[in-house]
N, C-alpha and C positions, 0 to 999 in steps of 0.2 A: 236537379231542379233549378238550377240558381244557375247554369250552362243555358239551361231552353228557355229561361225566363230571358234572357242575355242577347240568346239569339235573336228574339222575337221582335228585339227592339229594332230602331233604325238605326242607320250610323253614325248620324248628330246624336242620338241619345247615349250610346255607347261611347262618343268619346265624352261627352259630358259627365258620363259617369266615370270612367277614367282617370278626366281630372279631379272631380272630387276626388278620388280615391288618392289621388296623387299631392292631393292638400294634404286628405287626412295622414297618408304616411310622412309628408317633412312638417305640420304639426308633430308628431309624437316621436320625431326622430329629434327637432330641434330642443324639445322639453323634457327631455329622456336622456340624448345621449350628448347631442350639442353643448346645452348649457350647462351638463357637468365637466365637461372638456375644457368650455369657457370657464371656470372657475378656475381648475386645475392649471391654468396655462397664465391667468390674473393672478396667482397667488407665487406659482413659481417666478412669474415678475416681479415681483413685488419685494421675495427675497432675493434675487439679483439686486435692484434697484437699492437696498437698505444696506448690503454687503458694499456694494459701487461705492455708496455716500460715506463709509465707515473708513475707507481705505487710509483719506488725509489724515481722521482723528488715530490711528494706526499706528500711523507712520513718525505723528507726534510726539504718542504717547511711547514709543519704543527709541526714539531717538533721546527721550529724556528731555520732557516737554517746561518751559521754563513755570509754567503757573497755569489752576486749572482758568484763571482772566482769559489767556489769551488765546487758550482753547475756546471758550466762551464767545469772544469776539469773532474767531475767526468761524465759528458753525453757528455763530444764534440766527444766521439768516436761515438758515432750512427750516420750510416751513411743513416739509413733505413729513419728516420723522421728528420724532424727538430722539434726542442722544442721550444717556446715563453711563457713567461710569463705577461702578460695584464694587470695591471694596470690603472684603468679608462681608458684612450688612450695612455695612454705610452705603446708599446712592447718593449720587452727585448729577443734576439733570442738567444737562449742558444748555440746553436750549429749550425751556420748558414755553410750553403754546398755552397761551391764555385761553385760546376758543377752544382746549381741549381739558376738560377739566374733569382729570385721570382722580380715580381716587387713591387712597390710602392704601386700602387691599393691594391694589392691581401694584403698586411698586412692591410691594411684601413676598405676592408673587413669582416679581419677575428674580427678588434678593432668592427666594428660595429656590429658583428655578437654577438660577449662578449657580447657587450652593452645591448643587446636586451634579450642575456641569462639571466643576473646578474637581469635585470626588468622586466622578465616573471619569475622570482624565481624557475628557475630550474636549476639543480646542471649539467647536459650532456646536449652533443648535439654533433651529430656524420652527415655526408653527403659527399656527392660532388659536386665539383662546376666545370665547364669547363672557366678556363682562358686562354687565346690570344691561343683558339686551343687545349689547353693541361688541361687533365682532372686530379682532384687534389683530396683526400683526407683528411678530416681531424677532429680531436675528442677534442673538451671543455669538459674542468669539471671545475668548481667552487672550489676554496682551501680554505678555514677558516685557514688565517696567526695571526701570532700576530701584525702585522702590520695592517691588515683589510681583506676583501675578495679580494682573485687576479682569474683571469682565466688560467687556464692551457693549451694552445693551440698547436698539434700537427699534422702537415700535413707530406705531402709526393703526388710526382708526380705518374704519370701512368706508370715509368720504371720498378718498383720494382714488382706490381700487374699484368703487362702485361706476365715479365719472369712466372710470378707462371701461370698464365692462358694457356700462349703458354705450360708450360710443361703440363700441367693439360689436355690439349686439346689433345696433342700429344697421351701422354698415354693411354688417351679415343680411337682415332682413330684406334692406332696398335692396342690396346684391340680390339677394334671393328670387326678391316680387320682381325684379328688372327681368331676372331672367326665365322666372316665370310666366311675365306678358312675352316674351319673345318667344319659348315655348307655345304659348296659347296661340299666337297668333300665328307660329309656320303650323301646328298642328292645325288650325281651322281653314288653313289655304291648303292645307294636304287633303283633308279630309271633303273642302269644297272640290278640288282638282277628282276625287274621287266622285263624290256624288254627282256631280255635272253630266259626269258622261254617261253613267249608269243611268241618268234621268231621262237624257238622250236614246239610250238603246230603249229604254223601257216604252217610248214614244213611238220610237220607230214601230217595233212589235205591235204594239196597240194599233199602228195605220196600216201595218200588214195586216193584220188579221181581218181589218174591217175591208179590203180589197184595195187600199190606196195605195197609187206612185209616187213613194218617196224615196229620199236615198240618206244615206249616212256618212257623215263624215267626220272620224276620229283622226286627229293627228296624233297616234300616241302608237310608240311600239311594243310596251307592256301588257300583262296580262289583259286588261282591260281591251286596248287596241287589239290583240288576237283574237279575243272573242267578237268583236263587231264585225272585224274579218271573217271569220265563222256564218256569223249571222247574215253577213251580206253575201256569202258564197252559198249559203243555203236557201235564201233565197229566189237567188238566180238560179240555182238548181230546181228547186219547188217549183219555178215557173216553167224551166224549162220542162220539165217531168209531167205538169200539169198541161202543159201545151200537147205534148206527143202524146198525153193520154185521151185528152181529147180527138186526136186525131186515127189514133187508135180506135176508139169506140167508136168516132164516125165509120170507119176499113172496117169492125168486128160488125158493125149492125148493117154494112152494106154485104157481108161474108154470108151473118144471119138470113138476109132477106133474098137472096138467089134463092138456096133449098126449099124455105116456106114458101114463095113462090114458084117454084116447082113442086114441090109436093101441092099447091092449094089448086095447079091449074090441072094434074092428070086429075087429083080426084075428081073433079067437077067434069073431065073430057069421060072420065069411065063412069062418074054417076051417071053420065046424061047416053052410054052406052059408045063413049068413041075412044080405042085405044089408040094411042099417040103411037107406041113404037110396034104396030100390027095383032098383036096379040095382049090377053089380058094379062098372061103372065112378064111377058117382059118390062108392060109400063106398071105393074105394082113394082119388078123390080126396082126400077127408077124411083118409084117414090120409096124404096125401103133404102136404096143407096143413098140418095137424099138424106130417109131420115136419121142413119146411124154419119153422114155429116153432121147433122145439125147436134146430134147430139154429141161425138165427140169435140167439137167446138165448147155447144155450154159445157159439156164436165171440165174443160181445161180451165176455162174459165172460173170456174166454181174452186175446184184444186189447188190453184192461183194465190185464191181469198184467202183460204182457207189455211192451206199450207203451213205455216208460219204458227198458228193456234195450235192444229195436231202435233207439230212437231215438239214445239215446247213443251205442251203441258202432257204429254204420254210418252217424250223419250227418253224420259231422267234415269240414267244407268240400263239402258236397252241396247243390245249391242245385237246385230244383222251377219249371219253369215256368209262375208260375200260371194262365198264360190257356189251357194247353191241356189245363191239370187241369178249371178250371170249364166248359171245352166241353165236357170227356168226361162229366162226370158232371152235366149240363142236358140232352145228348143221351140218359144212361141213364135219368135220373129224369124224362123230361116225358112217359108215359105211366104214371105213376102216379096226377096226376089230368089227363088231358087238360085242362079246363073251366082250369086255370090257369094263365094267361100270364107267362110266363117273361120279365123284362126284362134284359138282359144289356147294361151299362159297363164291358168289361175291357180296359184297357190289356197290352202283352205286361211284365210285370214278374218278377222269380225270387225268392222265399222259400227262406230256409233252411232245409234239412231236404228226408226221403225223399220223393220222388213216392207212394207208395203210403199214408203216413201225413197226408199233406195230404190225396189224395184221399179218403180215412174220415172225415178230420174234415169238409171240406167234405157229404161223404154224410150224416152224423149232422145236421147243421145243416140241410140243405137238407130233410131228411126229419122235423124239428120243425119246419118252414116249411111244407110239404104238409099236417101234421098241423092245423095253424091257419088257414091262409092261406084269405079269402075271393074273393078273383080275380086279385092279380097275388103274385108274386116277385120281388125287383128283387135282382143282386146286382151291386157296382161294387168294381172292382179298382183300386190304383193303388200306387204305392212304398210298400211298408211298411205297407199298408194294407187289408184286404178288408171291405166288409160284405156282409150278406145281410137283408134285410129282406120286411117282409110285412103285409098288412090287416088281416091277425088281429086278436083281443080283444087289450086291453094286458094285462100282468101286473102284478098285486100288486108292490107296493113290498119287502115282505117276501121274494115270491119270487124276487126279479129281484138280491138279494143271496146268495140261496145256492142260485144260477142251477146253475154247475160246481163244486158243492164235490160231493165225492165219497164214493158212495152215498146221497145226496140223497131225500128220496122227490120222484116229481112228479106232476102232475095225475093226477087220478080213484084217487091211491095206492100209484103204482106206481113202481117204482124204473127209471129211464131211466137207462140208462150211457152212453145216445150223449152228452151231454153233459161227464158224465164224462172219457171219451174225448177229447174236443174238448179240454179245459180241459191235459190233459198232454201232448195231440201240442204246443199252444202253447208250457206251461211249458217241455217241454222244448227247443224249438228256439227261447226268449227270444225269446218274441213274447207279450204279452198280449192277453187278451178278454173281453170285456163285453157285456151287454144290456143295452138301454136301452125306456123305449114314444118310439115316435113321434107324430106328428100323428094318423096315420092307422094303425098298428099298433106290432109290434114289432121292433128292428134287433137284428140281431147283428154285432159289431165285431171285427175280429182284425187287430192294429197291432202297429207297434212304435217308440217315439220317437226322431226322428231327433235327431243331434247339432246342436247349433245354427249352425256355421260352414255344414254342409252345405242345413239348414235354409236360411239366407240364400240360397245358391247355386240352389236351385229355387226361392226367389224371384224370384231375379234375374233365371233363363232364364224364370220364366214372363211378367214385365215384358216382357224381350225378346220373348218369341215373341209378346205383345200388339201391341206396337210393329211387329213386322213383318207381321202380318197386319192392322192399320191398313193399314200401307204397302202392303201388296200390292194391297188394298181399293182405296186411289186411284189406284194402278196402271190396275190392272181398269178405275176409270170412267174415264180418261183414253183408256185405248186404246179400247174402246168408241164413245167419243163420236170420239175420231179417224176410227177406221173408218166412222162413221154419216157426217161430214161427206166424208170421201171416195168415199163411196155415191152423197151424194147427185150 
């Protein structure tokens, strides 16, 4: 639902939604996983920074410090922590902040927190603790005096650690929106570089369709650029196609208008009692050879249309036996010209697609074969494979490329459809065809490529079947010559 609702949109709206989406994830990434990071990363500074400051009172208090005064003078300036020194439960605040006004508790605390350090025998101990509200910092360490062991205890409130996080956050943020207007801003020149051209193709279509001469011009070599490339080569095709079809239909309606004009003048010479070719039988002939003209024309025509709809929607899993298609129609067409010999290689093999649309194509072929052919016809069938060849003239190189392109003109200027024909019963039933010249004329091919695993496979049984007709070969002479010495 939420895919087609998506699709539906345009693609300013989709990137708009994007970037929401893209707020909303570093919102709840920055409130979620960020600002516990930022804490964690403030606090582990914070006890570095209290450790750092402790180091001189240390070094002091282990050197055998002359008085807690001049430890006093020399740390009352830090204003960052305060210092204590822990003795059993006596504190000693080295530098106590007037603006910080710790209570009673909070040193009782930190005496009992020592306590617990000095009799679990470990030398640190760094945390925080939230008192009346206000969350605190602070870092023990264990001193070896010459006096005995003291605790070294240094806190500090949440003023100091908050300034470093507010600026730390800040910087993060502008960082963030900085580089989120430069994200916004290459994304809305991507997505303008996008939409512009598509706006353009959309235009173009719109003034093709309306009949207009215009032209397009992408400078882009991406997807986009391909497709207008497409668009403009289809065009010029469409016109061109549209032109020879025109020109076409002028040649098929001037085809048309001989016969009807033959056939409309005897009738009206034999209505009115005058036979044209001497007798009444001979001029009906003329107008019946006339009319099975005109009508082989329109049915081609019609076939043509048509073609393409029959074949799709009635050949899904329909498979044609080709060797009893090429029987039937060698048997119909070899009194068309007696004088030529008909050579027939057909394995029994099954083509996809209708029996009645292979047999038309194979007719169309066989009947520009007649049309050429000087003595034989050869056509040889086998998987996936037919040709039909013949002695005929070669054809032009030029012709033999837009052999079945459709409404074509062909020889002597005339628009042949049976090829035509040929070329879509193939298309449609994913089978390709080709003409070629041969040695001794011209072939016509109608294949289809096999897969290559299967490929191997009829190599292999053909190996075999070589091998065993070898075998059977010496068979043969072996028994043979058995028999002859047993004869004798």
């Amino acid at each position: 639902m939420i895919s087609r609702l998506f699709k539906k949109m345009s693609l300013t709206q989709q990137v708009l939604i994007m970037i929401l989406l893209f707020i909303s994830f570093f919102g709840i990434f920055f409130i979620f996983y960020l600002n516990n990071n930022i804490e964690t990363t403030i606090a582990n500074q914070m006890y570095m920074t209290m450790a750092n400051r402790q180091q001189p009172i240390i070094s002091l208090m282990e050197s055998g410090f002359a008085g807690e005064d001049n430890i006093y003078e020399y740390l009352a300036a830090d204003s960052i922590q305060t210092n204590c020194i822990i003795n059993n439960k006596t504190i000693t605040v080295l530098n106590p902040d007037e603006n910080q006004k710790t209570s009673r508790s909070f040193y009782e605390y930190l005496v009992e927190r020592s306590q617990s350090l000095i009799y679990e025998s470990d030398e640190t101990d760094q945390g925080t603790i939230i008192h009346q509200g206000e969350r605190y910092y602070y870092c023990m360490q264990v001193v070896e005096t010459a006096l005995g062991d003291r605790v070294l205890v240094s806190f500090m409130n949440d003023t100091y650690p908050q300034s470093i996080k507010n600026t730390l956050v800040d910087s993060t943020v502008y960082a963030t929106i900085l580089a989120f207007c430069v994200f916004i801003i290459i994304m809305m020149v991507w997505v303008f570089s996008i939409i512009h051209p598509l706006n353009q193709i959309k235009n173009y279509i719109a003034q093709v369709k309306q009949g207009k001469e215009v032209e397009l011009h992408l400078n882009r070599d991406d997807e986009i650029g391909e497709v207008a490339n497409e668009l403009i080569n289809m065009k010029d095709e469409l016109q061109k196609q549209e032109k020879v079809k025109e020109e076409m239909i002028h040649n098929i309606s001037h085809d048309l208008k001989t016969p009807i004009a033959t056939i409309k003048s005897y009738s009206e010479s034999i209505k009115d009692g005058v036979y044209p070719y001497g007798t009444l039988e001979k001029s009906v002939d003329v107008i019946l050879d006339n009319a099975n003209r005109l009508e082989a024309k329109v049915h081609n025509l019609l076939y043509l249309n048509r073609i393409e709809y029959l074949i799709t929607s009635d050949a899904e899993g329909v498979v044609t036996n080709m060797k009893e298609v090429v029987e039937e129609v060698v048997l119909n067409s070899a009194v068309i010209r007696p004088e030529i010999s008909i050579i027939t290689d057909v394995e029994e093999v099954f083509f996809d697609g209708l029996l009645e649309s292979w047999r038309v194509c194979i007719e169309n072929i066989m009947e520009n074969a007649f049309r050429y052919a000087q003595s034989y016809i050869k056509i040889q069938v086998r998987e996936n494979d037919l040709q039909i060849s013949n002695d005929g003239p070669k054809m032009p190189e030029d012709r033999i490329e837009a052999l079945f392109r459709p409404y074509e003109k062909g020889e002597g200027g005339r628009f042949g459809l049976g090829l035509s024909i040929v070329s879509r019963v193939v298309k449609a039933n994913k089978y390709h065809v080709k003409g070629y010249n041969t040695e001794d004329g011209v072939c016509f091919r109608i294949y289809r490529d096999e897969p290559k695993q299967k490929k191997k496979q009829n190599e292999k049984k053909a190996r075999r079947d070589s091998k065993k007709e070898v075998l059977e070969g010496k068979k043969d002479f072996f028994v043979s010559h058995e028999s002859k010495d047993h004869s004798e």
